[in-house]
VEXTOR-917495 format. One line per 3 residues: number of its first residue (from 1); their letters; for each residue x, y, z of C-alpha. Coordinates in nm, 2 decimals, padded with zeros to 4 digits. Example, Ala and Ser with C-alpha at 12.3 -4.5 7.8 and 13.67 -1.06 7.14 Angstrom:
REM residues 2
1 = AS = 01.23 -00.45 00.78 ~ 01.37 -00.11 00.71 $
REM end
This chain:
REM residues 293
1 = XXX = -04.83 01.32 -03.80 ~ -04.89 01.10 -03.51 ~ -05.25 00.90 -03.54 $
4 = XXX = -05.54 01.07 -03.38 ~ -05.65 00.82 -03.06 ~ -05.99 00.75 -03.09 $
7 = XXX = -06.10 00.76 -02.69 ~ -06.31 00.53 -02.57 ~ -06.31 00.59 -02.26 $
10 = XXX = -06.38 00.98 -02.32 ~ -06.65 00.86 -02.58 ~ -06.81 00.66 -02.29 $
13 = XXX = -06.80 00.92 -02.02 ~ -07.03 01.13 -02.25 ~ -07.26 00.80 -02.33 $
16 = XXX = -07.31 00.76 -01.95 ~ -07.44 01.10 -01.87 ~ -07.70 01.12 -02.14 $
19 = XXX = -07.81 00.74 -02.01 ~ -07.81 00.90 -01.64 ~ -08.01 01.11 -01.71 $
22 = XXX = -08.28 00.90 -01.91 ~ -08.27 00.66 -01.62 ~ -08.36 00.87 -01.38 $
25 = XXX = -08.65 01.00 -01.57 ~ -08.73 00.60 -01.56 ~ -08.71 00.58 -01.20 $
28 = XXX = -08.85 00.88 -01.13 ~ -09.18 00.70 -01.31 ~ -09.12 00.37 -01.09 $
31 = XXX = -08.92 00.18 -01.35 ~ -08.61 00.05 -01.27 ~ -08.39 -00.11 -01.52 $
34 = XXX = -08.27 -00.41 -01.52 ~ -08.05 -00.65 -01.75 ~ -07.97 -01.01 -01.63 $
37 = XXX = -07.69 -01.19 -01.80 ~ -07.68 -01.60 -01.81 ~ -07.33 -01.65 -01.77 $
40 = XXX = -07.17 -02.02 -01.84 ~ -06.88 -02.11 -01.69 ~ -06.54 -01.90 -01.57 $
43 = XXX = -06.40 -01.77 -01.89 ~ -06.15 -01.52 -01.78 ~ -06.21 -01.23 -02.04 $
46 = XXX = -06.57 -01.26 -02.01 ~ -06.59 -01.24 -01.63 ~ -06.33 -00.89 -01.66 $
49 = XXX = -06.64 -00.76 -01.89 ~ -06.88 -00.91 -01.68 ~ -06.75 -00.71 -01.37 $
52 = XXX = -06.73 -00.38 -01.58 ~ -07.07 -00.41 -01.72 ~ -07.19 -00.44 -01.35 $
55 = XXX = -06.98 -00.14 -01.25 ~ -07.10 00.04 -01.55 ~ -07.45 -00.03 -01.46 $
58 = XXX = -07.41 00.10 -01.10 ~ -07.31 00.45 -01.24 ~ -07.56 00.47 -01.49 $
61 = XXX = -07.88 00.35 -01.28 ~ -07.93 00.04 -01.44 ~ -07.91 -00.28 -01.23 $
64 = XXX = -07.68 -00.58 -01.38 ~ -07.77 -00.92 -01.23 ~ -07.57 -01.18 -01.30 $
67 = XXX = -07.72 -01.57 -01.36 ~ -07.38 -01.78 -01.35 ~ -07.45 -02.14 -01.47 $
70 = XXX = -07.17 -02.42 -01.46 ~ -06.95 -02.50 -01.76 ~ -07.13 -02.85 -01.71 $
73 = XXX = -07.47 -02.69 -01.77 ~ -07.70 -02.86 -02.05 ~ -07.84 -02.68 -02.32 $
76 = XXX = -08.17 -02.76 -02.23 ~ -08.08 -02.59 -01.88 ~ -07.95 -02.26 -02.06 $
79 = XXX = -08.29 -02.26 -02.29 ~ -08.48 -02.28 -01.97 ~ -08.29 -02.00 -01.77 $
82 = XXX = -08.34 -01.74 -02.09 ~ -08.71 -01.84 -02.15 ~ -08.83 -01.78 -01.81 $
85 = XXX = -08.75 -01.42 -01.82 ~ -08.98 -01.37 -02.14 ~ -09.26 -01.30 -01.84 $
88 = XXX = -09.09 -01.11 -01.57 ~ -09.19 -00.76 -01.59 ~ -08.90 -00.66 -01.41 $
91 = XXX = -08.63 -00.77 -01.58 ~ -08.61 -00.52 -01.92 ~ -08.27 -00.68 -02.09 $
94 = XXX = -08.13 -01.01 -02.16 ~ -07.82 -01.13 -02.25 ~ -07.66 -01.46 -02.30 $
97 = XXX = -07.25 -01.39 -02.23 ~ -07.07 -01.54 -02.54 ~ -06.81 -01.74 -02.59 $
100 = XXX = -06.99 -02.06 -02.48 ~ -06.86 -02.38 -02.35 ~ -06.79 -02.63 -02.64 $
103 = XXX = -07.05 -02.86 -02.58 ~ -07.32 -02.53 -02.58 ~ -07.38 -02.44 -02.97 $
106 = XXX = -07.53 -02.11 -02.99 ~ -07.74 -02.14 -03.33 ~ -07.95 -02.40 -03.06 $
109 = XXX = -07.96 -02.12 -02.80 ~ -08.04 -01.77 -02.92 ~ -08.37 -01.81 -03.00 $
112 = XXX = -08.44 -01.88 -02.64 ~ -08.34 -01.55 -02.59 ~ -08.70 -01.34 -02.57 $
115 = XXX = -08.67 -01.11 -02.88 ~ -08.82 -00.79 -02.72 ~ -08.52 -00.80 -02.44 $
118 = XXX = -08.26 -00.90 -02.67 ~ -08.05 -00.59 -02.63 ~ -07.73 -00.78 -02.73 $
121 = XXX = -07.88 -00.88 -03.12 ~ -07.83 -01.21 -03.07 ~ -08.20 -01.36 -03.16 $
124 = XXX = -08.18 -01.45 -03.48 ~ -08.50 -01.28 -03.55 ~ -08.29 -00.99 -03.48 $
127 = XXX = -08.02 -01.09 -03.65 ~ -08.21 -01.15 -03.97 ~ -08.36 -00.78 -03.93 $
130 = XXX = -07.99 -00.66 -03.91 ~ -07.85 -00.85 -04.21 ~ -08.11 -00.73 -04.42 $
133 = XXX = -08.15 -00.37 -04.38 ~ -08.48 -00.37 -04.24 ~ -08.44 -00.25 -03.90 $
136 = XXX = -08.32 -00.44 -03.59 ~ -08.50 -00.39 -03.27 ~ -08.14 -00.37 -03.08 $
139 = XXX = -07.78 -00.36 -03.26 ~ -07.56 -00.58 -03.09 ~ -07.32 -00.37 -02.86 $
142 = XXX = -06.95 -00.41 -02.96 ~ -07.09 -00.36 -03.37 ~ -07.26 -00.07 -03.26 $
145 = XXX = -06.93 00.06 -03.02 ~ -06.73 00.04 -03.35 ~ -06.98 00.23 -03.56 $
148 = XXX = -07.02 00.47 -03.27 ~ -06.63 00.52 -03.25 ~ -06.63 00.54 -03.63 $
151 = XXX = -06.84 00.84 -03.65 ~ -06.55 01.02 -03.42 ~ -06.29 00.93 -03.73 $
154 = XXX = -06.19 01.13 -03.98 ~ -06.34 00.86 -04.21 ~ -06.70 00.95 -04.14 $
157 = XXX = -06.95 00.98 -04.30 ~ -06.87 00.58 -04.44 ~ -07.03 00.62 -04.80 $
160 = XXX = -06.84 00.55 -05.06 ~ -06.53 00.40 -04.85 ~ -06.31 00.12 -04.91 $
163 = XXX = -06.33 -00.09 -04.57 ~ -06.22 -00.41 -04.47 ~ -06.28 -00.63 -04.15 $
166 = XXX = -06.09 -00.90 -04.02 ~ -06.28 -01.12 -03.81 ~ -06.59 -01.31 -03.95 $
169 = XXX = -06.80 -01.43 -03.67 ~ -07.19 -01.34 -03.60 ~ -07.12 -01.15 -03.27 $
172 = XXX = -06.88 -00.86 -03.45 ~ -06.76 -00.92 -03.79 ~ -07.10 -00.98 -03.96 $
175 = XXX = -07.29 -00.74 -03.81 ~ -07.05 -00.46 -03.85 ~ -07.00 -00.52 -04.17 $
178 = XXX = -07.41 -00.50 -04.25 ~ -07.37 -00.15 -04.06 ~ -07.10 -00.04 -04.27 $
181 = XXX = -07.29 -00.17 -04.58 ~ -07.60 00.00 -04.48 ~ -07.37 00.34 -04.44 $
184 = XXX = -07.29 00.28 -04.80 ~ -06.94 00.14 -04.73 ~ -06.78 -00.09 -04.97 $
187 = XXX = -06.70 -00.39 -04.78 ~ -06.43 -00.66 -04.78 ~ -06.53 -00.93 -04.53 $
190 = XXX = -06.15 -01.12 -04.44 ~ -06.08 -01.37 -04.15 ~ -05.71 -01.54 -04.06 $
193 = XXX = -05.76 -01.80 -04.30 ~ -05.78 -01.59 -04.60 ~ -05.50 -01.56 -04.85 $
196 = XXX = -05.27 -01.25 -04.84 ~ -05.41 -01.01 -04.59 ~ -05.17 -00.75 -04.70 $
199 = XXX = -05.32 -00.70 -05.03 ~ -05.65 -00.61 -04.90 ~ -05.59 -00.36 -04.61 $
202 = XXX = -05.37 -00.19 -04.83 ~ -05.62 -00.05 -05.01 ~ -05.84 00.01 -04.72 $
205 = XXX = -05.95 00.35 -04.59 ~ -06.14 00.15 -04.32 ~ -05.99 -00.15 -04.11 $
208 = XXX = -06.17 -00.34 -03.82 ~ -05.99 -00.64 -03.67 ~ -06.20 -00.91 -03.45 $
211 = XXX = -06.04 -01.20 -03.51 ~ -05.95 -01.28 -03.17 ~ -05.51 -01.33 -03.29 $
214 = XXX = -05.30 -01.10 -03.09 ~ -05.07 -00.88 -03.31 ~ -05.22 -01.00 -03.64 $
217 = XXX = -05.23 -00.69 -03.79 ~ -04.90 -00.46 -03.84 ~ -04.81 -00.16 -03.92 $
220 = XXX = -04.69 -00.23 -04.24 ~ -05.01 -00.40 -04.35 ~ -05.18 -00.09 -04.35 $
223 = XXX = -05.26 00.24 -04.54 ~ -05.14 00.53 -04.46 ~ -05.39 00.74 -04.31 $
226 = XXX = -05.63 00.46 -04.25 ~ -05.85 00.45 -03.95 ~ -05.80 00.13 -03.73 $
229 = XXX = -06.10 -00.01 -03.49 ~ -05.93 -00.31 -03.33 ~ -06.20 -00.49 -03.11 $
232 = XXX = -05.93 -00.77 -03.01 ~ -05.92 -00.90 -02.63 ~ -05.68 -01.15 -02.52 $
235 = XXX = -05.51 -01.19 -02.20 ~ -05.16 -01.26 -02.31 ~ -04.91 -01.32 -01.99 $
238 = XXX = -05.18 -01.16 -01.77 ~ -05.20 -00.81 -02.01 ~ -05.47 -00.74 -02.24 $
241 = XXX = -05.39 -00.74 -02.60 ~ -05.60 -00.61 -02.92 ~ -05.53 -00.81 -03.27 $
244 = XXX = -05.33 -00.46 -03.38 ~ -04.95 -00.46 -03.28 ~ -05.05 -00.02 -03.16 $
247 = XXX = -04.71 00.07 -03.20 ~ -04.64 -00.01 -03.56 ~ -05.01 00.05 -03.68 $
250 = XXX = -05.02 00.41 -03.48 ~ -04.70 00.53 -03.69 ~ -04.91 00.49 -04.04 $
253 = XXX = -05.26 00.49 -03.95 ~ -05.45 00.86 -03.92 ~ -05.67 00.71 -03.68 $
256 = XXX = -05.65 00.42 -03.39 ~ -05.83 00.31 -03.08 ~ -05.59 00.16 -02.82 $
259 = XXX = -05.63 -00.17 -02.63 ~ -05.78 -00.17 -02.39 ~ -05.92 00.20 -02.36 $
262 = XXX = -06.12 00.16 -02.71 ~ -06.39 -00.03 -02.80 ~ -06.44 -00.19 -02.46 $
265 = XXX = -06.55 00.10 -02.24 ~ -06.82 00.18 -02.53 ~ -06.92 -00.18 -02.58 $
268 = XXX = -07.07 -00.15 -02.20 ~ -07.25 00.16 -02.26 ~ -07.40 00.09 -02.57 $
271 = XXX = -07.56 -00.25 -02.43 ~ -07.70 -00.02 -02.12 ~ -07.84 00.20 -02.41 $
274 = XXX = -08.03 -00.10 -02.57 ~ -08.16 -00.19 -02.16 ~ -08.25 00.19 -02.12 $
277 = XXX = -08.45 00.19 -02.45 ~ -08.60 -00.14 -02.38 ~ -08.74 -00.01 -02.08 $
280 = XXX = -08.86 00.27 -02.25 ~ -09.07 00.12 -02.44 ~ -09.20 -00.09 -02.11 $
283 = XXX = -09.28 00.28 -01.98 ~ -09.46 00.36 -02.30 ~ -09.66 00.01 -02.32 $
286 = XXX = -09.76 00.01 -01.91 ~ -09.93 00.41 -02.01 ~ -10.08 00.26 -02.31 $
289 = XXX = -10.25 -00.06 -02.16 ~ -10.60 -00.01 -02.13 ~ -10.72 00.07 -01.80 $
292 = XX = -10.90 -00.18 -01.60 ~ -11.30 -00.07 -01.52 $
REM end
């Protein structure tokens, strides 16, 4: 049988009108939501998600503004442009667009980031919260795309699964695979310098592939049956390309998400969710403030 598609797209038109409708509520109360990014430099694939978020935003009544910095830009600069929002009572999310220059580590960045607007996870307050089970006050959005696309497979509930994830890196790999451990998944953690990929994903009911390498992961590689979350984006001759070569991995897997058409519309909602709760909880805080006599 041919693999079921698991639609993003269809998963985010659904996302957007329950956010539509909390938004209003917001606005309807004089809150208007609001996320500024701090965007460094011209990276193509992050301006393409950029430009969606905004348009995303537009439809969903939250308003995206965008702080572009040059690639030049010291990290003292960066630190400055994320700590002055901590204050600004308008602006409810904040997110620092990753991958950064070279010359911009992020371990000396995030915790600029003010924690209680951190709807991407990227704080490492947050982060630490994540990793240990103990409650997060944001999950980072593509992580939380993947588990929301997971729940649509015919490998959910997760407890008790064999899973593995390709891809490593604190923005995806790690934190998905704490929200797979805390679903009681059993995890295998690879990356494209491990030994024999083959022999792991094999054996794996569950396979998500962010490693950021085009084509990586075959058909062939897989079980069949498996479900496949590929959260890969590169532009390859002008196209955009997930680490899963679709063709061979939708003749054996049970369940795929296409690229692009997968994770990528869901990755933009679930960050507006994170903005829309945060300013929830503004809305809760302004009715709880004492009143002034």
């Amino acid at each position: 049988m041919p693999a079921l598609i698991l639609d993003g797209r269809s998963l985010a038109a659904e996302l957007r009108t329950e956010l539509l409708a909390r938004t209003s509520a917001l606005r309807d109360s004089g809150i208007h939501p609001r996320l500024v990014v701090v965007f460094v430099g011209e990276n193509e694939s992050s301006n393409s998600y950029v430009r969606n978020l905004a348009r995303t935003g537009e439809r969903v009544g939250v308003d995206v503004s965008v702080d572009r910095v040059p690639e030049t830009a010291r990290l003292e600069e960066i630190r400055f442009r994320l700590e002055r929002l901590h204050a600004d009572p308008a602006t409810h999310g904040v997110m620092l667009q990753q991958p950064l220059p070279a010359h911009l580590p992020i371990r000396e960045i995030a915790d600029a980031i003010p924690a209680h607007k951190d709807v991407d996870g990227t704080h490492p307050t947050n982060q630490g919260h994540l990793a240990f089970g103990s409650g997060t006050e944001y999950v980072p959005a593509t992580p939380a795309a993947v588990m929301l696309l997971l729940e649509r497979s015919p490998h959910w509930p997760l407890r008790g699964r064999r899973a593995a994830i390709v891809g490593r890196s604190i923005v995806v790999g790690a934190p998905v695979a704490w929200l797979m451990i805390a679903q009681d998944a059993t995890v295998t953690i690879l990356h494209r310098e491990s030994r024999g990929l083959q022999q792991y994903l094999k054996t794996a009911e569950v396979v998500v592939v962010a490693a950021g390498s085009p084509g990586l992961v075959r058909g062939e590689d897989l079980m069949p049956g498996a479900t496949v979350i590929d959260v890969g984006t590169t532009m390859v001759n002008g196209a955009l390309k997930g680490d899963v070569d679709f063709e061979s991995a939708a003749r054996v897997a049970g369940a795929i998400t296409p690229v692009p058409g997968g994770v990528g519309p869901v990755t933009n909602v679930a960050l507006l969710r994170n903005v829309v709760k945060a300013a929830e909880r503004s809305q809760v805080a302004r009715y709880a403030a004492p009143k002034a006599t």
